[in-house]
C-alpha positions as CSV (number, residue, x, y, z in Angstrom):
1,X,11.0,-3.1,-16.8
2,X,9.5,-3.3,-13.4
3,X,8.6,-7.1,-13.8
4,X,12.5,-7.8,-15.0
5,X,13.7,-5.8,-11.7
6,X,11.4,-7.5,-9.2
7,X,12.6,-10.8,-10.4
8,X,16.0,-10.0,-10.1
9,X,15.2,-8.8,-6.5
10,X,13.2,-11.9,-5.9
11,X,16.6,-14.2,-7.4
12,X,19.6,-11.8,-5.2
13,X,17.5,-12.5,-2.0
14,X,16.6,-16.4,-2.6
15,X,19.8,-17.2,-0.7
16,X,19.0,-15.0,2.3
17,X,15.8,-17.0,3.3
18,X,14.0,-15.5,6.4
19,X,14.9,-11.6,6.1
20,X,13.2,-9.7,8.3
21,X,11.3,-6.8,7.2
22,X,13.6,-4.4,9.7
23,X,16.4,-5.2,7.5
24,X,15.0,-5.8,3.7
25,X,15.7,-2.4,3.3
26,X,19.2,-3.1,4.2
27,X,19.4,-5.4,1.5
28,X,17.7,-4.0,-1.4
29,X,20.3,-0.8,-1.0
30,X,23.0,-3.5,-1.3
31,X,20.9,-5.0,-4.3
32,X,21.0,-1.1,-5.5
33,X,24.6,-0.6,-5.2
34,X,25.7,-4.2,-6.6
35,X,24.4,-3.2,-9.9
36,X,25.5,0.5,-10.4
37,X,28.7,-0.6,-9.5
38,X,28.6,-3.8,-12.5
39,X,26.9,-1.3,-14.7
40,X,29.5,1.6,-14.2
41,X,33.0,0.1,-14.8
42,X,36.5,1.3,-13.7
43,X,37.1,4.3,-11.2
44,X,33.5,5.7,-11.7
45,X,32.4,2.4,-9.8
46,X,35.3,3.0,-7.6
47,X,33.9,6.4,-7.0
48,X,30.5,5.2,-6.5
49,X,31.2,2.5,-4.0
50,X,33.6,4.4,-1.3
51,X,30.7,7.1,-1.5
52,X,28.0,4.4,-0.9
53,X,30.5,3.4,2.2
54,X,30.7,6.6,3.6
């Protein structure tokens, strides 16, 4: 659900304290890409991530 993403947002940045708002985009597409790749295994999350890259 929405709720269940948020707080998994809200846990990934926790570490990061003080993100600017210029750059939270920045890390919610990492967010984004962290889990398709744990959710797509083998060369499809190879795939996925040297497309992300490029």
């Amino acid at each position: 659900t929405c709720e269940s993403h948020a707080s998994q947002v809200r846990r990934w940045l926790s570490p990061h304290r003080g993100v600017s708002k210029d750059k939270l985009t920045q890390y919610l597409r990492a967010f984004q890409l962290r889990r398709k790749l744990y959710r797509k295994p083998g060369r499809k999350a190879l795939k996925r991530a040297i497309q992300a890259t490029l």
